[in-house]
C-alpha angles and dihedrals in degrees: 000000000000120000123214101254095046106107120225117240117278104197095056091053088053097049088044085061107042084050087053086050099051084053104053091036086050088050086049090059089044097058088036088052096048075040099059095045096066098053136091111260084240091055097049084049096058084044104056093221086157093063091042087056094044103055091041091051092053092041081054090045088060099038089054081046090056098045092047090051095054095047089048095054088044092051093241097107109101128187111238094200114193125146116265135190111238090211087060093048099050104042086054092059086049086050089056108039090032085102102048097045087046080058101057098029090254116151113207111192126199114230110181140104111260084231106052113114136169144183108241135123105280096205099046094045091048091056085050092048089039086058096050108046081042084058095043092047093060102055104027121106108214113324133052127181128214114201143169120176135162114242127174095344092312130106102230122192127199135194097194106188119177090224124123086286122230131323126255106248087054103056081041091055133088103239093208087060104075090168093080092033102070112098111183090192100061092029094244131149112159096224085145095056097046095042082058098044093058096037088050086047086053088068108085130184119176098301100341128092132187130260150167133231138181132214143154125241104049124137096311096042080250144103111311122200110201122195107192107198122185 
């Protein structure tokens, strides 16, 4: 029995509300979406509905992130392994974002073997990829690469841009401390970074578990986001 004086828990509220949110917003994108099929392309593009899709997209991206976070601290957040085709994983993420690239003249090409396939948590996985190609979107300049390989007994995926790359501090710092990674000047809090980096050490393999790394160079001379499964 509660007394008076004992508080609710914050955080579950929290998370009961971001979860309310994720739904309306996911609701919003459906009607935008039925929305934007109906009208002329002319009309999509003075109305910017690229750019509409695109933000809520990534508003929906950090809302999924939150409420992962907060099951995986709570222990609630379980892994749903299946093999998947890699093909099939990326060209969906090229289905999605094809009108928003279109929109801003960004070419996103596709780099993996029809065959290659692989046992992870697609949805998971999917939430990682779809970070990363938000954040590569946003500071490319015209190309982005897709790619999924094999290496040394891991799947490794790569969002290659040919933006700046990435700053200094961040390929110095450690992205499962999220601590050292806000910057309230740029606006940057690496919840992305953080939310990848324990969804990729959630896959676990004998003594191996997965991981993420960034780095600059790559096959675009940009930033590269790299996802090592075992």
């Amino acid at each position: 029995m509660k007394t008076e004086d004992e508080q609710p828990d914050f955080s579950l509220i929290i998370a009961s509300a971001v979860h309310d949110m994720k739904n309306s917003l996911g609701m919003l994108l459906h009607s935008v979406d039925n929305l934007c099929e109906e009208l002329p392309e002319e009309t999509r593009a003075q109305l910017n509905t690229s750019t509409i899709l695109y933000e809520a997209e990534r508003v929906n991206s950090f809302l999924v992130q939150l409420l992962g976070l907060y099951r995986l601290q709570n222990h609630k957040l379980t892994l749903s392994i299946d093999e998947h085709f890699l093909s099939d994983l990326l060209d969906e993420h090229k289905a999605q974002y094809q009108e928003v690239f279109d929109h801003r003249n960004i070419t996103l090409e596709i780099d993996t073997d029809p065959s290659l396939a692989w046992y992870f948590d697609r949805e998971l996985i999917l939430g990682v990829v779809n970070n990363a190609l938000n954040n590569a979107s946003r500071y490319t300049r015209e190309k982005i690469i897709l790619s999924a390989y094999e290496a040394e007994g891991e799947l490794v995926i790569e969002v290659h841009d040919d933006g700046e790359g990435y700053p200094d501090a961040m390929l110095e710092a450690d992205p499962g401390d999220i601590k050292k990674n806000i910057n309230f000047k740029t606006g940057s809090t690496s919840l992305g970074l953080y939310f990848a980096s324990k969804v990729a050490g959630l896959h676990k393999e004998s003594q191996r578990s997965g991981r993420i790394a960034i780095a600059n160079g790559g096959k675009l001379g940009g930033g590269v986001f790299s996802v090592y499964l075992p």
